[in-house]
N, C-alpha and C positions, 0 to 999 in steps of 0.2 A: 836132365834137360837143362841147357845154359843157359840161364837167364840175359837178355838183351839189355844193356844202359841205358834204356828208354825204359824198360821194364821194370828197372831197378829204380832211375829214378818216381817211374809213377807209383813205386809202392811207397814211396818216401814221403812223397807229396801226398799221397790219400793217408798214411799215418797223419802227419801233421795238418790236414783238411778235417780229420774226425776229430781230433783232441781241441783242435780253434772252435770249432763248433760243438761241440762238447760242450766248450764252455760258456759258447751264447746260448746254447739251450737251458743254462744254469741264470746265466743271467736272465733270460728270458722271464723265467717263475720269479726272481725277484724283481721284476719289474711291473709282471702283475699280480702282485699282492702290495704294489708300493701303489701312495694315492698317484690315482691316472691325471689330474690337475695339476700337478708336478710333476709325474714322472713319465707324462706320455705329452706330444703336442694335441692338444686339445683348439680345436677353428672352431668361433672364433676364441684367442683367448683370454682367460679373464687370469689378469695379474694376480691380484687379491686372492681369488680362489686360491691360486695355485703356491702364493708367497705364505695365505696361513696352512696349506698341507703337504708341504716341504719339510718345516720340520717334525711333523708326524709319523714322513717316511725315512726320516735320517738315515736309522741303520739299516732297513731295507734295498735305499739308493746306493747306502756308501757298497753295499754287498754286490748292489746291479753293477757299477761304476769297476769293480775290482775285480770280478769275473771275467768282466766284459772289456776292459783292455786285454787282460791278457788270452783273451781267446780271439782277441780281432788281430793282435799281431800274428798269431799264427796264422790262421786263414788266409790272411794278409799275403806272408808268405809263402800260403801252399798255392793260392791262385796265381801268385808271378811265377813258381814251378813250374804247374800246370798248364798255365798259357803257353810257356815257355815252349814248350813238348807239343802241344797242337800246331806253335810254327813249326817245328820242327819237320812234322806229319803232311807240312802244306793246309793248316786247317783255319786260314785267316775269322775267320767271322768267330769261329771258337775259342782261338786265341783273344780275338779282343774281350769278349765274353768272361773271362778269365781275368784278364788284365781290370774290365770292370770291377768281379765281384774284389779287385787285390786294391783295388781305388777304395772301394765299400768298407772295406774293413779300415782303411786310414780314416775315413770321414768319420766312423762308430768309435775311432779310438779318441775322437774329438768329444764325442757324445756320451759316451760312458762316461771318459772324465769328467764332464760337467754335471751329467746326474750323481756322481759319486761322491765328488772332494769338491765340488763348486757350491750346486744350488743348494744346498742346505743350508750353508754357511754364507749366502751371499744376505746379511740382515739389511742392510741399505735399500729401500724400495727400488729406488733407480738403479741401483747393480741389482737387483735382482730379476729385473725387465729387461735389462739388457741382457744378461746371463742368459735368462727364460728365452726370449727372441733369438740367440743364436744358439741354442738347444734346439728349440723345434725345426729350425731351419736346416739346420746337419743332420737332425733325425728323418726327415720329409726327405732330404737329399739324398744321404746314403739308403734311404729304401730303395726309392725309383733307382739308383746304380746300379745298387745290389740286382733290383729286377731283370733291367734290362742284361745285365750282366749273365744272368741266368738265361734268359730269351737266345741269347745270342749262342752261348757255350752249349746248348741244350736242343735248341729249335731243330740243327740238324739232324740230330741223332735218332727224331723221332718217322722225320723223311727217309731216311735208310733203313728202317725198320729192324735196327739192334737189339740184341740182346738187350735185357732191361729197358725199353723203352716204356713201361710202365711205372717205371719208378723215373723216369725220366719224364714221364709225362706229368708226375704229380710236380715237380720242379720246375715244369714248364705253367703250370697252373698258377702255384707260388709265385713267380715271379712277372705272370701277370697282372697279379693282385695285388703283388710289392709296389711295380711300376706305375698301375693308377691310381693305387691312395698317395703313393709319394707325392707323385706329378700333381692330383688333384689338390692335394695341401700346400702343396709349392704356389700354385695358382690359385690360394687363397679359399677353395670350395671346402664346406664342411665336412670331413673327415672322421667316421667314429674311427676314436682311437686305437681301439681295440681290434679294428681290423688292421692297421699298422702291425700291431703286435703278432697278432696271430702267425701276417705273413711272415715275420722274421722268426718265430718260434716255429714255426711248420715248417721253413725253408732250413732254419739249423736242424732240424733234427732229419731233413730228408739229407742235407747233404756229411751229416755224420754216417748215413747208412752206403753214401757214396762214396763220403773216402775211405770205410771199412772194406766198401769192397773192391775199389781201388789197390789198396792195403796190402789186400790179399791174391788179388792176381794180377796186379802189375797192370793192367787196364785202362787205359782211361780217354 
């Protein structure tokens, strides 16, 4: 049976969708085992906290920071892929959706680097509150993208009642839960961290299982 260039490329893009998120799932575990007062946004925040457990996460952050670009550039480019092929499809709401989650991964390749080769190394209090301040605010940001990015690429799929819409449905979950701790930390409300994290370590690992199978049947 001949495979379709739509076909082909969506196994390409759900290759490089697993391996991007592959490796935020990696980062993901070195982010929680790094201290969450540096390495997560913490509302409201406390400088001091988080300038003396910076360096106690050094190597943990530099580990989060180095996984974590390089699996946001992939992603990056498997959502502009992706998107790409839902215009294609006539699939507008899913393509932006798409186009989001390939925003998300630019804003995290901001964020990773700063928990990895920045904050630790920022000894100065004042560079390191500013550092800190535009850390959590790229982390709060690309969540809520990342989510709504999901909502959008995902929400229809659960109305047409597809195949997999159970694993769609948990991605649909995720990215509810992306989108109101972002938003809600964007907007200054308190925040536990750790539900940040959660969503983005439960949203890579769902959408590793997406572009696996993506992957494999040209799908998407």
């Amino acid at each position: 049976m001949t495979t379709s260039p739509i076909e082909q490329t969506a196994r390409a893009g759900g290759f490089v969708l697993a391996l991007g998120t592959a490796g935020v799932m990696v980062t993901s575990a070195f982010y929680g085992i790094s201290p969450p007062q540096a390495a997560l946004p913490v509302i409201p925040v406390d400088f001091a906290a988080a300038a003396s457990a910076a360096p106690r996460g050094q190597a943990t952050m530099h580990l989060a920071g180095l996984f974590g670009v390089l699996g946001d550039v992939l992603y990056c480019a498997a959502g502009l892929l992706l998107g790409a092929i839902e215009l294609v499809r006539g699939r507008g709401f899913a393509a932006i959706g798409w186009f989001l989650i390939a925003i998300s991964g630019i804003v995290f390749v901001g964020v990773d680097a700063l928990v990895g080769f920045v904050l630790a190394q920022s000894a100065n209090e004042a560079a390191f509150a500013a550092v800190k301040r535009l850390f959590d605010v790229l982390f709060l940001l690309g969540t809520a993208t990342f989510g709504l990015g999901v909502l959008a690429a995902f929400a229809g799929r659960l109305r047409a009642g597809e195949n997999a819409r159970l694993l769609y449905g948990f991605a649909v979950a995720m990215g509810c839960v992306a989108t109101l701790s972002g938003l809600a930390g964007l907007l200054g409300m308190a925040v536990n961290p750790h539900i940040l994290g959660i969503s983005i370590a439960g949203s890579a690992t769902l959408f590793t299982v997406i572009g696996i199978r993506y992957a494999l049947t040209g799908r998407s």
